[in-house]
Backbone of each chain as nested JSON, in Angstrom:
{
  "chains": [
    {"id": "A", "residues": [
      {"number": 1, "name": "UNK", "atoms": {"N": [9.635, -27.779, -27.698], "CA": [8.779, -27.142, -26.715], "C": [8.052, -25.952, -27.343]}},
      {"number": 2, "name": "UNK", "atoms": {"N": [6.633, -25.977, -27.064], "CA": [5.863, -24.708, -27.483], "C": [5.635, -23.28, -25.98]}},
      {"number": 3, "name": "UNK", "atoms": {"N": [5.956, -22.852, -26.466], "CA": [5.203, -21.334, -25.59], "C": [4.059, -20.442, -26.718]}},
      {"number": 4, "name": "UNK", "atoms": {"N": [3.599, -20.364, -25.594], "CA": [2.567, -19.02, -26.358], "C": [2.602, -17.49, -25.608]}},
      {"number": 5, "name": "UNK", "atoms": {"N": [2.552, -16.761, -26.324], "CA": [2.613, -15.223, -25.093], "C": [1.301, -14.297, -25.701]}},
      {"number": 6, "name": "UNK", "atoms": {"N": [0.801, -13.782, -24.815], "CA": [-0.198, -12.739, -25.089], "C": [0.408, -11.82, -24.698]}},
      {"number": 7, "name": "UNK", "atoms": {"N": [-0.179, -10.983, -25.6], "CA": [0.676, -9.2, -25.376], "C": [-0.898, -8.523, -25.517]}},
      {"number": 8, "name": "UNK", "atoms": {"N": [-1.076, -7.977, -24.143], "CA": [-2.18, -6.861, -24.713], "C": [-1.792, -5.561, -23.759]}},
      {"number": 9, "name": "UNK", "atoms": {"N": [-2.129, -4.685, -24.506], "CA": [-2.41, -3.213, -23.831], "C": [-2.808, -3.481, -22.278]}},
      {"number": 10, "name": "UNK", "atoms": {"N": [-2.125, -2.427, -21.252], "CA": [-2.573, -2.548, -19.927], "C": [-3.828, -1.655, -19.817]}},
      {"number": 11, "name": "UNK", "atoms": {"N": [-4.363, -2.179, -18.86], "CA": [-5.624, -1.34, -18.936], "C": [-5.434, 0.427, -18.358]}},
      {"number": 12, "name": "UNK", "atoms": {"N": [-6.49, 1.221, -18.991], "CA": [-6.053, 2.62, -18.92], "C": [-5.383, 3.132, -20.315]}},
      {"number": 13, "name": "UNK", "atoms": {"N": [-5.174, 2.146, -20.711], "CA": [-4.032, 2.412, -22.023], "C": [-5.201, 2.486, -23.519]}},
      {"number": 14, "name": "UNK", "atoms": {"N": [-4.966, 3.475, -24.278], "CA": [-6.449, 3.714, -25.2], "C": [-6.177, 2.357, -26.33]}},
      {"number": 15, "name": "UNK", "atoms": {"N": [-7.27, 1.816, -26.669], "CA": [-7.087, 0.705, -27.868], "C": [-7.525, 0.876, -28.648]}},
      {"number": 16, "name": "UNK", "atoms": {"N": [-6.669, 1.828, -29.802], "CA": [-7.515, 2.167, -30.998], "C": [-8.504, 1.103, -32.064]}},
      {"number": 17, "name": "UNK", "atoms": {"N": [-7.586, -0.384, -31.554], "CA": [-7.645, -1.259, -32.892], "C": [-8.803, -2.066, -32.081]}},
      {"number": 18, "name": "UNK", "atoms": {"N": [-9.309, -2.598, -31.093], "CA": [-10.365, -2.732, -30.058], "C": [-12.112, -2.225, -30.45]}},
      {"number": 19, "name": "UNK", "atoms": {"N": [-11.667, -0.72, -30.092], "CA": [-12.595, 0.456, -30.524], "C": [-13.245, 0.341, -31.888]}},
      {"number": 20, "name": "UNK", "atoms": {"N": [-12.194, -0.061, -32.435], "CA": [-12.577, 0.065, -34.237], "C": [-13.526, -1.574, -34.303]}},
      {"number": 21, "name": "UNK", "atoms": {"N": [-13.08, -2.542, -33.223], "CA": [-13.597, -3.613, -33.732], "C": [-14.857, -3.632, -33.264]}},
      {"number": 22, "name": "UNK", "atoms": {"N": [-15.114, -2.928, -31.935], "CA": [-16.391, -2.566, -31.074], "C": [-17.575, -2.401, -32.103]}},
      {"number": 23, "name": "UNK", "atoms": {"N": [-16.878, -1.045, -32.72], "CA": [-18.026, -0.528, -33.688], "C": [-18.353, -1.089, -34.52]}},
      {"number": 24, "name": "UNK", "atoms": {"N": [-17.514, -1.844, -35.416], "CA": [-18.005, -2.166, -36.521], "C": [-18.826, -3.634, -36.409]}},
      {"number": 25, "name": "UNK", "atoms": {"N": [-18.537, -4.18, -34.879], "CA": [-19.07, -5.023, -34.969], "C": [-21.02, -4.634, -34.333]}},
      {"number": 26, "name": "UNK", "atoms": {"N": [-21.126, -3.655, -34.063], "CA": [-22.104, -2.749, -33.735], "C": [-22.99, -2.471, -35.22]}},
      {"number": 27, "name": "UNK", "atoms": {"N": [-21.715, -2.046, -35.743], "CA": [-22.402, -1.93, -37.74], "C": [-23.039, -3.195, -37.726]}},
      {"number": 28, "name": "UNK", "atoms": {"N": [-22.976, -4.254, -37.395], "CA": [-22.814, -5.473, -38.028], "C": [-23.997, -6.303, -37.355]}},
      {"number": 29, "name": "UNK", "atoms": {"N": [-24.12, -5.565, -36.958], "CA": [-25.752, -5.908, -35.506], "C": [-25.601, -6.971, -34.349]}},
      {"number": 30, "name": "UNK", "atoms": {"N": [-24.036, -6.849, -34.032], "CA": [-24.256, -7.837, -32.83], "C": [-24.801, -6.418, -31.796]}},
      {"number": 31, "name": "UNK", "atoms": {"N": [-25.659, -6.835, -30.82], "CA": [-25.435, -6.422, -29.883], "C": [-25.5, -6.677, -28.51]}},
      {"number": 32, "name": "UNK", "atoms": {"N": [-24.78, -6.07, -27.28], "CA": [-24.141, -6.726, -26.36], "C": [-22.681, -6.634, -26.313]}},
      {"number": 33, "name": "UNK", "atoms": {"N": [-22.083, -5.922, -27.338], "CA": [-21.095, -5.966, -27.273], "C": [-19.855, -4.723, -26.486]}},
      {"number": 34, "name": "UNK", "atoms": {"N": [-20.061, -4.88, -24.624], "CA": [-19.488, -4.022, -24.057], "C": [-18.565, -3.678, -24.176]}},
      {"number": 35, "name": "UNK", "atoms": {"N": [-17.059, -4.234, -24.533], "CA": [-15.962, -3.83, -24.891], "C": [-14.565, -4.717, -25.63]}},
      {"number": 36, "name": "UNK", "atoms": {"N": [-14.204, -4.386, -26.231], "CA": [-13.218, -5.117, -26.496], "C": [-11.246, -4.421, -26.912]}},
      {"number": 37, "name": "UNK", "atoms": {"N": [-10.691, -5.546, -26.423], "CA": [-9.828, -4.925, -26.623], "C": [-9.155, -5.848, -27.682]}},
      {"number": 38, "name": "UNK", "atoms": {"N": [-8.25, -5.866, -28.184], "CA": [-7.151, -6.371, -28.921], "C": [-5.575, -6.199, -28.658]}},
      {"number": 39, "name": "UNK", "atoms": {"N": [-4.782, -7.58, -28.811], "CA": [-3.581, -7.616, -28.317], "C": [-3.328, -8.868, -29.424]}},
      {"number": 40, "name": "UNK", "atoms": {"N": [-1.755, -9.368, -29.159], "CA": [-1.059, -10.137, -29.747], "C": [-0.734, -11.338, -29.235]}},
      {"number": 41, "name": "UNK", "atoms": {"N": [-0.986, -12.217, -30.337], "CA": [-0.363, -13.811, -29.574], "C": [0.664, -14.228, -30.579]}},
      {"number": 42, "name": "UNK", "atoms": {"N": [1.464, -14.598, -29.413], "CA": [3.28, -15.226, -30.72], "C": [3.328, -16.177, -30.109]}},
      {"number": 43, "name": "UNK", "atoms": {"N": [3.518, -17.533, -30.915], "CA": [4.064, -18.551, -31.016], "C": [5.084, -19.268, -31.11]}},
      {"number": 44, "name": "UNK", "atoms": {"N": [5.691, -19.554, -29.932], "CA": [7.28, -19.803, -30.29], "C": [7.555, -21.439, -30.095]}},
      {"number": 45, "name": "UNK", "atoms": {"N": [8.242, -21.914, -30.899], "CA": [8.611, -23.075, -31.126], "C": [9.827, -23.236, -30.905]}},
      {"number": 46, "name": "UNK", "atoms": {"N": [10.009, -23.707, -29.654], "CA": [11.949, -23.616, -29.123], "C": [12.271, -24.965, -28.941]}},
      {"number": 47, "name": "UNK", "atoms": {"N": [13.573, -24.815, -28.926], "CA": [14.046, -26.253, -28.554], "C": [14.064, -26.804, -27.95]}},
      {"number": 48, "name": "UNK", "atoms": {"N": [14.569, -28.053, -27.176], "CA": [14.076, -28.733, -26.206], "C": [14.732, -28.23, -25.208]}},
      {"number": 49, "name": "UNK", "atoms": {"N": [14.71, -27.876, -23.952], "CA": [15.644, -27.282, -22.539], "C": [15.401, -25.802, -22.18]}},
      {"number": 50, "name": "UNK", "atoms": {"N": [14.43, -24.992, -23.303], "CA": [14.262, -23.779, -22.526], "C": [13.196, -23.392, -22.009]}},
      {"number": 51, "name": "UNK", "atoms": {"N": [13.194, -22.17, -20.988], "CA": [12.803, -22.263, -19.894], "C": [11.653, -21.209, -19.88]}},
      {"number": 52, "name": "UNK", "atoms": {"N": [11.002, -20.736, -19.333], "CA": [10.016, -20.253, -19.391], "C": [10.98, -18.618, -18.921]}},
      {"number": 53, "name": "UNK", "atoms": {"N": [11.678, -18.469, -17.597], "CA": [12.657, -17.589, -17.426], "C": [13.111, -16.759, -19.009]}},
      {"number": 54, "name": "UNK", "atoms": {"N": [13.597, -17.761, -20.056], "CA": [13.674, -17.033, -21.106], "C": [13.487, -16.614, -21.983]}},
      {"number": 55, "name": "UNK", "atoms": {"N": [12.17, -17.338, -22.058], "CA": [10.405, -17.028, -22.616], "C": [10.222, -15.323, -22.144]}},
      {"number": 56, "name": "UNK", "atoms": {"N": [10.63, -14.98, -20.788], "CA": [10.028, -14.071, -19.95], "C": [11.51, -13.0, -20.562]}},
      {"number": 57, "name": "UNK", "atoms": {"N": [12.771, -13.572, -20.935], "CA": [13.545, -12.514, -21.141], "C": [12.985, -11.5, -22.732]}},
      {"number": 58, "name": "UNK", "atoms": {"N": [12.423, -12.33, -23.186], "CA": [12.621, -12.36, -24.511], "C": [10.592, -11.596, -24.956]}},
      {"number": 59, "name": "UNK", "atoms": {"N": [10.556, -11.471, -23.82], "CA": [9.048, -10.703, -23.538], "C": [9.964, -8.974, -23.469]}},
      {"number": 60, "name": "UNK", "atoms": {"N": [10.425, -9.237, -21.977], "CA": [10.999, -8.021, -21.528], "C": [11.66, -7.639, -22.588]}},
      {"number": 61, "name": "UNK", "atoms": {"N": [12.266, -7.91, -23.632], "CA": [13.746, -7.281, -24.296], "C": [13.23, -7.047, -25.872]}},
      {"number": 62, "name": "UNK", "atoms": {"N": [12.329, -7.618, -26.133], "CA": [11.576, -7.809, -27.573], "C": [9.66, -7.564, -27.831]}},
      {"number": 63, "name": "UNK", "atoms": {"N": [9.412, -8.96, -27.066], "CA": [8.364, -8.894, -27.696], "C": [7.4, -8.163, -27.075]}},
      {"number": 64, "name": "UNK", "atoms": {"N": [7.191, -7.781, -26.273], "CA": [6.301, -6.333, -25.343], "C": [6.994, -5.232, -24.701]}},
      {"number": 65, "name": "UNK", "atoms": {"N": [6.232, -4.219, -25.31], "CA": [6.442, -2.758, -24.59], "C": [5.959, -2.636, -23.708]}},
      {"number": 66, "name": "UNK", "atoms": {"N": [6.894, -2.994, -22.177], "CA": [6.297, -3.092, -20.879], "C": [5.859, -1.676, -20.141]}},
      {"number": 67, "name": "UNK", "atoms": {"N": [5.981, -0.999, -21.154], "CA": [5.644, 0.471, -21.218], "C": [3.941, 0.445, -20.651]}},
      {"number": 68, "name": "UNK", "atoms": {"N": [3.938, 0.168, -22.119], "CA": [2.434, -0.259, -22.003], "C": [1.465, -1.22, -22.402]}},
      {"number": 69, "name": "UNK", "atoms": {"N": [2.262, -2.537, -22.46], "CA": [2.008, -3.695, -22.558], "C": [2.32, -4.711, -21.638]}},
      {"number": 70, "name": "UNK", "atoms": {"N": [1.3, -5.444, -21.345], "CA": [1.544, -6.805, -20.106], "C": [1.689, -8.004, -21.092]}},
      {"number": 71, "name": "UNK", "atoms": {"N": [2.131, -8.679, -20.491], "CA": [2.335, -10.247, -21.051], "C": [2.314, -11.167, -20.126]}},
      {"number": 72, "name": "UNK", "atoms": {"N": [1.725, -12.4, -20.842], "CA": [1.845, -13.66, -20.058], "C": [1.598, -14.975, -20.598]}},
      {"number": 73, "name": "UNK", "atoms": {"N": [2.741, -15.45, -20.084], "CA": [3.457, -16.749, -20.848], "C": [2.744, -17.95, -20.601]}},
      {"number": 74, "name": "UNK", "atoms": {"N": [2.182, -18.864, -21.703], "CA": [1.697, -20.446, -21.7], "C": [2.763, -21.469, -22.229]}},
      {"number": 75, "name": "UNK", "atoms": {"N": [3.197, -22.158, -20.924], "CA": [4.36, -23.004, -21.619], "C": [3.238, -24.563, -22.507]}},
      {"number": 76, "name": "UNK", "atoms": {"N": [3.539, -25.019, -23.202], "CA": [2.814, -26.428, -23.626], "C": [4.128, -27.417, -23.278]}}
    ]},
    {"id": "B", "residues": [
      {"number": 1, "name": "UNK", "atoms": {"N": [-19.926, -11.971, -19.469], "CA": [-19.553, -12.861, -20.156], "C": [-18.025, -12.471, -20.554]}},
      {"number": 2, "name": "UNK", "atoms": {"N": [-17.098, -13.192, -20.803], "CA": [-15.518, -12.988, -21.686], "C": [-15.812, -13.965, -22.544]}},
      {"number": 3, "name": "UNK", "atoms": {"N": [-15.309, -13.577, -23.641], "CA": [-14.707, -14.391, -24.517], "C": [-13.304, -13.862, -25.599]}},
      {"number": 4, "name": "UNK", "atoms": {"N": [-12.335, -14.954, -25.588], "CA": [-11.382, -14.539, -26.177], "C": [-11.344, -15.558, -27.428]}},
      {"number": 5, "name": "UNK", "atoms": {"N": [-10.754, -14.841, -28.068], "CA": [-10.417, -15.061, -29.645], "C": [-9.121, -15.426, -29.937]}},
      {"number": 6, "name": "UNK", "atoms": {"N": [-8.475, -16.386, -30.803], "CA": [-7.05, -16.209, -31.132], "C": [-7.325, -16.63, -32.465]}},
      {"number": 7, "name": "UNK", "atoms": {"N": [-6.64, -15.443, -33.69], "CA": [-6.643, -15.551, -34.799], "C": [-5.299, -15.826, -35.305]}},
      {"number": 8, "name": "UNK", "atoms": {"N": [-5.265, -16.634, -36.078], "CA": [-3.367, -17.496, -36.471], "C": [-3.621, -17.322, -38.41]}},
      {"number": 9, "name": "UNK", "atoms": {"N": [-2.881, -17.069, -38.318], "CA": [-2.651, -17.316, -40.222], "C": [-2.719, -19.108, -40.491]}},
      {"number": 10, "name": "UNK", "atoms": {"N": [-3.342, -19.445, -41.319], "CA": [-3.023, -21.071, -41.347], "C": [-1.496, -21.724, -41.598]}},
      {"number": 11, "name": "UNK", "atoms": {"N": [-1.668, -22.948, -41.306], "CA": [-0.623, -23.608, -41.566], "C": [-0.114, -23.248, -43.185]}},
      {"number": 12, "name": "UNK", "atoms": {"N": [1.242, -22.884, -43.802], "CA": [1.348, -22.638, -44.917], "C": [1.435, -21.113, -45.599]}},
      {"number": 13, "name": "UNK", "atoms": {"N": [0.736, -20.283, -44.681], "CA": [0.421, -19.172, -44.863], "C": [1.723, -18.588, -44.804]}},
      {"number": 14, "name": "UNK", "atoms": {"N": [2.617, -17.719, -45.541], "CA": [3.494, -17.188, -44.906], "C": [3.466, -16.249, -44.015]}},
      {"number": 15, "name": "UNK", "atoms": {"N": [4.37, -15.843, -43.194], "CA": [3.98, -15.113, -41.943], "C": [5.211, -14.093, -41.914]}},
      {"number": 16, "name": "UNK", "atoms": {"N": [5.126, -13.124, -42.397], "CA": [6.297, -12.104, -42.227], "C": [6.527, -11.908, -40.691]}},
      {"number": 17, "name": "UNK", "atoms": {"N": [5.658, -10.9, -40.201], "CA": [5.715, -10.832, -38.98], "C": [6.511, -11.756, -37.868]}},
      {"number": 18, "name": "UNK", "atoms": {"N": [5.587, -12.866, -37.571], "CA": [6.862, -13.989, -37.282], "C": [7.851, -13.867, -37.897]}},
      {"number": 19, "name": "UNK", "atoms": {"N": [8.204, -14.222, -38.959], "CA": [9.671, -14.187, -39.707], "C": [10.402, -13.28, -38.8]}},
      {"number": 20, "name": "UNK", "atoms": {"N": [10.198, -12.281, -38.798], "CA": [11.102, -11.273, -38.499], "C": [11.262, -11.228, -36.665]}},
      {"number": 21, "name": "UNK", "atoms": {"N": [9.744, -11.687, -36.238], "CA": [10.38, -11.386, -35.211], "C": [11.463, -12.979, -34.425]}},
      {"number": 22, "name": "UNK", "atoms": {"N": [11.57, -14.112, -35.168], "CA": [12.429, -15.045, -35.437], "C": [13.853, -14.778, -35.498]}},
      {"number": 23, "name": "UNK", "atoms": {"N": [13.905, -13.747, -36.553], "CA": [14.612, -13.149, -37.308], "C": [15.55, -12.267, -36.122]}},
      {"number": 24, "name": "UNK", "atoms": {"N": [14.886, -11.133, -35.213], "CA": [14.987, -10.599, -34.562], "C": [15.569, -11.172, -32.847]}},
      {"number": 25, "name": "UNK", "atoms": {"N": [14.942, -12.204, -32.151], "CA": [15.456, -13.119, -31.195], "C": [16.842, -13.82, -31.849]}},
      {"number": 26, "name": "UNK", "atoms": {"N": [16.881, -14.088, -32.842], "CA": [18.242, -14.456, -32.989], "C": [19.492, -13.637, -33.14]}},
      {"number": 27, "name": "UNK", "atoms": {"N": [18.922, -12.201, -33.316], "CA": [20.271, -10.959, -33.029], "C": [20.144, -10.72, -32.129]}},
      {"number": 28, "name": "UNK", "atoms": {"N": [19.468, -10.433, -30.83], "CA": [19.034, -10.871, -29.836], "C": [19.818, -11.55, -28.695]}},
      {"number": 29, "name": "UNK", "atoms": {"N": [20.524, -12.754, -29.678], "CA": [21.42, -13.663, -28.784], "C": [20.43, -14.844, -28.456]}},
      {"number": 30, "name": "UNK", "atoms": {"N": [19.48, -15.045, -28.72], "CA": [18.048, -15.986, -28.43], "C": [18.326, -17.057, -29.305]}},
      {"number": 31, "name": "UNK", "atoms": {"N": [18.968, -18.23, -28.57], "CA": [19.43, -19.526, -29.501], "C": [18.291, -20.0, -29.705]}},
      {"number": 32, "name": "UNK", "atoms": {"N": [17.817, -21.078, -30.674], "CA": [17.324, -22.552, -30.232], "C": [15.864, -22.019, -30.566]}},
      {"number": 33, "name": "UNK", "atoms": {"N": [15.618, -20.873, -31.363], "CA": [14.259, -20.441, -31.736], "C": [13.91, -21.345, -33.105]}},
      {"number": 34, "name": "UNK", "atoms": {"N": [13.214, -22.194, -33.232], "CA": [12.706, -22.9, -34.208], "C": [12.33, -22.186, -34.996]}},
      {"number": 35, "name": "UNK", "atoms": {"N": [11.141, -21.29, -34.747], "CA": [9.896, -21.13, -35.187], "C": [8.834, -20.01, -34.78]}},
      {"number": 36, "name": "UNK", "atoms": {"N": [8.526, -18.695, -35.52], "CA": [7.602, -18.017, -34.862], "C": [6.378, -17.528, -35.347]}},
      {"number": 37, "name": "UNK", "atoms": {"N": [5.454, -17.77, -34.8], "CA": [4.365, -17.225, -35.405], "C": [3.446, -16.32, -34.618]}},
      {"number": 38, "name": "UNK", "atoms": {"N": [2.804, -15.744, -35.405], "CA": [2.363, -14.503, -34.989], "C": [1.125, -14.024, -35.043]}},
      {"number": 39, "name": "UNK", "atoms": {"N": [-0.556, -13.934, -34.327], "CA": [-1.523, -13.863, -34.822], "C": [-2.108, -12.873, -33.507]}},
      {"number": 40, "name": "UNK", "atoms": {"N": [-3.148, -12.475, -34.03], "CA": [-3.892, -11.629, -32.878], "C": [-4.691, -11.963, -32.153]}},
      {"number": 41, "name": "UNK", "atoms": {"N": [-5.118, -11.765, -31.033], "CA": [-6.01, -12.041, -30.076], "C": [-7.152, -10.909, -29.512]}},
      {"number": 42, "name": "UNK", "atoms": {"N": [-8.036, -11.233, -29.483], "CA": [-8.825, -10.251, -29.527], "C": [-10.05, -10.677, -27.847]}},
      {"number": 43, "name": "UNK", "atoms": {"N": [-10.513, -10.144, -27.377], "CA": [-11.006, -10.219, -25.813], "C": [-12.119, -9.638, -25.995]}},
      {"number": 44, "name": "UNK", "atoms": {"N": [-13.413, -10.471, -25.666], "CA": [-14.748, -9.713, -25.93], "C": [-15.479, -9.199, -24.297]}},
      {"number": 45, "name": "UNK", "atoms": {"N": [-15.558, -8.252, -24.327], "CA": [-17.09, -8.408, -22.958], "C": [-18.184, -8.658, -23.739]}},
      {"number": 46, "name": "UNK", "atoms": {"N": [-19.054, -9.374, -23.272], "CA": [-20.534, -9.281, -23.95], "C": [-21.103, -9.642, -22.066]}},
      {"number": 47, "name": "UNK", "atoms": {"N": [-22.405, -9.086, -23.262], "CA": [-23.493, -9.276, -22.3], "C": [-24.181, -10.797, -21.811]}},
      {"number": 48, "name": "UNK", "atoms": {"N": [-24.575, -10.992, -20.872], "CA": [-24.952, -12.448, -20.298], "C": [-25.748, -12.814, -21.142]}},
      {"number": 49, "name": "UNK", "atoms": {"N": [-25.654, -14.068, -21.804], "CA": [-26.638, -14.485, -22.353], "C": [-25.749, -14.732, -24.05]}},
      {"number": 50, "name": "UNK", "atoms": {"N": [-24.658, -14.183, -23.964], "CA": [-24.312, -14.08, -25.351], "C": [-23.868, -15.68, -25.694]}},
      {"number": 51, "name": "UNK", "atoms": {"N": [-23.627, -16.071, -26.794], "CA": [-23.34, -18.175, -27.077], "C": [-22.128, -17.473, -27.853]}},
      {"number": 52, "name": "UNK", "atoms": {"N": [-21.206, -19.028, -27.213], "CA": [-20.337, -19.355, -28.402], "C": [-20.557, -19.088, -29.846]}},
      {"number": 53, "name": "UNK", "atoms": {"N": [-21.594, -19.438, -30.431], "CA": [-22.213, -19.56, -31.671], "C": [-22.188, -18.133, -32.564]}},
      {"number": 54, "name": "UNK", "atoms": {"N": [-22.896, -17.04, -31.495], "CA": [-22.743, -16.152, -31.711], "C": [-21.269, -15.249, -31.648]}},
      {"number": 55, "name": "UNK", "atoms": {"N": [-20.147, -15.646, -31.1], "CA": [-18.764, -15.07, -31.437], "C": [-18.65, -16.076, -32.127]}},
      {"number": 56, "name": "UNK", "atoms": {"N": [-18.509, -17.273, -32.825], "CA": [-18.261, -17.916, -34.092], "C": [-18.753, -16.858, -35.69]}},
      {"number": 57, "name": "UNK", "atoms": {"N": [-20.318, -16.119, -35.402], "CA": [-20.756, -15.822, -36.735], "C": [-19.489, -14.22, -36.726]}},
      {"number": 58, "name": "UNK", "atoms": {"N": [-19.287, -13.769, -35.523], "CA": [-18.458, -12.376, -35.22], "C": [-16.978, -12.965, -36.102]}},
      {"number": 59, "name": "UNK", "atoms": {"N": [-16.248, -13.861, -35.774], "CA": [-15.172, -14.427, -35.851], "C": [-15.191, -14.839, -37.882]}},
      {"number": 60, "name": "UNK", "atoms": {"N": [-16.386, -14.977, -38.237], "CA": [-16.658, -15.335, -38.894], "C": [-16.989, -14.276, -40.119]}},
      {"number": 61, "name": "UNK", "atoms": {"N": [-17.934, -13.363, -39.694], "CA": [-17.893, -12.054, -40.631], "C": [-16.986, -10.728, -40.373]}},
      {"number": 62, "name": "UNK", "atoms": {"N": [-15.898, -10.801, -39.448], "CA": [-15.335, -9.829, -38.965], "C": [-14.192, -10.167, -38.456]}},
      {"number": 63, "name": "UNK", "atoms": {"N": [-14.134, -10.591, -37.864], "CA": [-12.696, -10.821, -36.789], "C": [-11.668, -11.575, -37.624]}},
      {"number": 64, "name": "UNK", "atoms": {"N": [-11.992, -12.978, -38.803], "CA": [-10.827, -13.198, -38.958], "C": [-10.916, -13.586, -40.33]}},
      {"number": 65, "name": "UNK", "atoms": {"N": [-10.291, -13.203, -40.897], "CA": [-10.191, -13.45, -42.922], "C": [-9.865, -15.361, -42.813]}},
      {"number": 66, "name": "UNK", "atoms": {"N": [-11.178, -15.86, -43.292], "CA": [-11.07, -17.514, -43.282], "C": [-10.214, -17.912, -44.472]}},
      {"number": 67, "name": "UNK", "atoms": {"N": [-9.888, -17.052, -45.416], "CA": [-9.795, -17.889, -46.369], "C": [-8.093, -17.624, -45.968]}},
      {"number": 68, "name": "UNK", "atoms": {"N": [-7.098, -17.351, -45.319], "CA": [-6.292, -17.394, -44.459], "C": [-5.946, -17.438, -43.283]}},
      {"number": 69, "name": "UNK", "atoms": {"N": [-6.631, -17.002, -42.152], "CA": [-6.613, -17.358, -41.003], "C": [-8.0, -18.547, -40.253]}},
      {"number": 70, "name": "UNK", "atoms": {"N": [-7.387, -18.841, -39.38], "CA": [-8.209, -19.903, -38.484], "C": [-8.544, -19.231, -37.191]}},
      {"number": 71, "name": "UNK", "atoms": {"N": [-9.334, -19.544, -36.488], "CA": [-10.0, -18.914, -35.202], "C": [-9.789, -20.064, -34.573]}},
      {"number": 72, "name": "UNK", "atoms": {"N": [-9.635, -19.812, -32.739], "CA": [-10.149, -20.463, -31.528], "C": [-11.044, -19.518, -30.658]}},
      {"number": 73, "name": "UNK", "atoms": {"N": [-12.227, -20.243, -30.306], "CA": [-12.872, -19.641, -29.526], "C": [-12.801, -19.903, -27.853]}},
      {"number": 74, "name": "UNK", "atoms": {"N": [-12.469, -19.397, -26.941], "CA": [-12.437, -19.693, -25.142], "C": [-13.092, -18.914, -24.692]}},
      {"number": 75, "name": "UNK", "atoms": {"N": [-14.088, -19.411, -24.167], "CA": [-15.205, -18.831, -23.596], "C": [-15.19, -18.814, -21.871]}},
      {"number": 76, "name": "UNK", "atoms": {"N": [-14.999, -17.811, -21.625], "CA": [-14.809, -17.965, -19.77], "C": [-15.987, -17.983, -18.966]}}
    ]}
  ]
}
């Protein structure tokens, strides 16, 4: 079984690495380019029988700082 | 306009990051983890009117090192 999780910054929350891509893609002459942010995608390759529940533990306990990070899980 | 990005290291590529956080779910107590990989995702606003084509040349001179990573483009 595949899951996928996105981890990005909640909004309100500053995105340094976003910002940096804004501009330079500004250097770079796109323009149009209102905002962007940047976050993380992990790929997990589990075995057969687990559950999305522990997809979601393993968000909470590891892979996002629910501090100030949201997540949300794509089972395949 | 949205468009999101997901940048992955290729197949083969080694992937520390994953590694560890693999590495990490299994002290964890997180059985049955195959496999993790790890790449960034990146979320555009643009302005109406912007093409696929045009976050391909972005993805392409900026966003993701080809000669190791691979891009998907989802355009909302």
């Amino acid at each position: 079984m595949k899951a996928r999780v996105h981890v990005m910054l909640k909004d309100g929350v500053l995105d340094p690495q976003g910002a940096a891509v804004k501009h330079a893609l500004g250097a770079l002459g796109f323009d149009g380019v209102d905002g962007v942010r940047q976050g993380k995608v992990i790929e997990l390759d589990l075995a057969d029988g687990a559950t999305e529940t522990q997809v979601g533990e393993m968000c909470e306990k590891l892979l996002a700082n629910t501090v100030i990070e949201s997540y949300e899980i794509e089972i395949d």
